[in-house]
C-alpha positions, -999 to 999 in steps of 0.1 A, spaced: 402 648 -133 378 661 -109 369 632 -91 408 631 -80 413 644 -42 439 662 -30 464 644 -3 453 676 21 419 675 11 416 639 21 436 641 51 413 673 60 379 657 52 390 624 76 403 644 99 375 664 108 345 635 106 371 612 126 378 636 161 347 652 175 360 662 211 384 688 203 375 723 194 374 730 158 408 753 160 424 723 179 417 702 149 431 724 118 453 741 132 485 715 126 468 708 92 472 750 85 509 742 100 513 714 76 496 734 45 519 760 49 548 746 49 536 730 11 524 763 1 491 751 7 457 765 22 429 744 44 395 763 46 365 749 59 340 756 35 305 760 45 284 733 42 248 746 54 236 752 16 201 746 4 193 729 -24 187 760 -41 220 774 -31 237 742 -43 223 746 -75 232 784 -80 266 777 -70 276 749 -95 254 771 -125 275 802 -115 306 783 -111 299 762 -144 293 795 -164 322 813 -150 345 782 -158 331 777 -196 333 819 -204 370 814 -189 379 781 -211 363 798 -243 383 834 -232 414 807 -235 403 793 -266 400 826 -286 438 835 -280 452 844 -311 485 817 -324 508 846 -320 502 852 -285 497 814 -270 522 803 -242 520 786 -212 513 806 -192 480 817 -207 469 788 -221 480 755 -201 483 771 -167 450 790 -171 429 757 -180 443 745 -154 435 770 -126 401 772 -141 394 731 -137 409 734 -101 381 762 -95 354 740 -107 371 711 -89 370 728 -57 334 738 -64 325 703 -70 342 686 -45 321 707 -16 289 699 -34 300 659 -40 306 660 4 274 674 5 260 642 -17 280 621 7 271 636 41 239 657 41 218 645 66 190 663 46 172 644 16 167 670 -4 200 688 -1 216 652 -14 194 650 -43 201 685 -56 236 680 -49 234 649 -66 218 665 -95 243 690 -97 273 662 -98 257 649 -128 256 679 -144 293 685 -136 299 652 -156 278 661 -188 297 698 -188 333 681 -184 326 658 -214 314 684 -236 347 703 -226 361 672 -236 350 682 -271 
């Protein structure tokens, strides 16, 4: 589920790797246009993280998701709808998701050994905790 990129996302990522001479604002700004119009957002997240860093930021992230998907699972029959149940896993996977995707560019980009390794680390992680969701 995770491992699926957004249209904008993708457009974003190839976008700004692909055009070099223009000023950063020159090169999001008709993606912004473009997000808006969908009701989307385009942020550039920041991608000078340690390996530390990494590694706090997919624990905190992982912990905040599972207390969240256990918060869902405790909801009594009588109060279960949509809203709170299906909408609200799936706000909490896009959070992770998000979290995952910058740490997986990271894997793929880093010009820095060590930041790939713990971001690699941390993807793998990712894929034991969304199995044991699975269960």
């Amino acid at each position: 589920m995770f491992k699926f990129i957004s249209y904008f996302s993708f457009v974003f990522t190839v976008i700004l790797i692909g055009t070099t001479s223009c000023s950063h604002k020159q090169k999001i700004e008709p993606f912004r246009i473009l997000a808006q119009e969908h009701n989307e957002k385009i942020s550039v997240p920041d991608l000078n993280l340690s390996s530390q860093q990494i590694k706090e930021l997919w624990q905190t992230q992982k912990d905040l998701t599972t207390k969240k998907l256990d918060q869902i699972g405790e909801i009594s029959e009588d109060k279960i709808n949509f809203k709170n149940t299906m909408l609200a896993i799936e706000a909490s996977y896009n959070e992770a998701g998000n979290v995952i995707r910058k740490i997986s560019f990271l894997m793929n980009t880093s010009p820095n050994e060590t930041v790939r390794n713990a971001a690699k680390e941390q993807i793998e992680d990712f894929d034991k905790w969304e199995i044991q969701q699975s269960y």
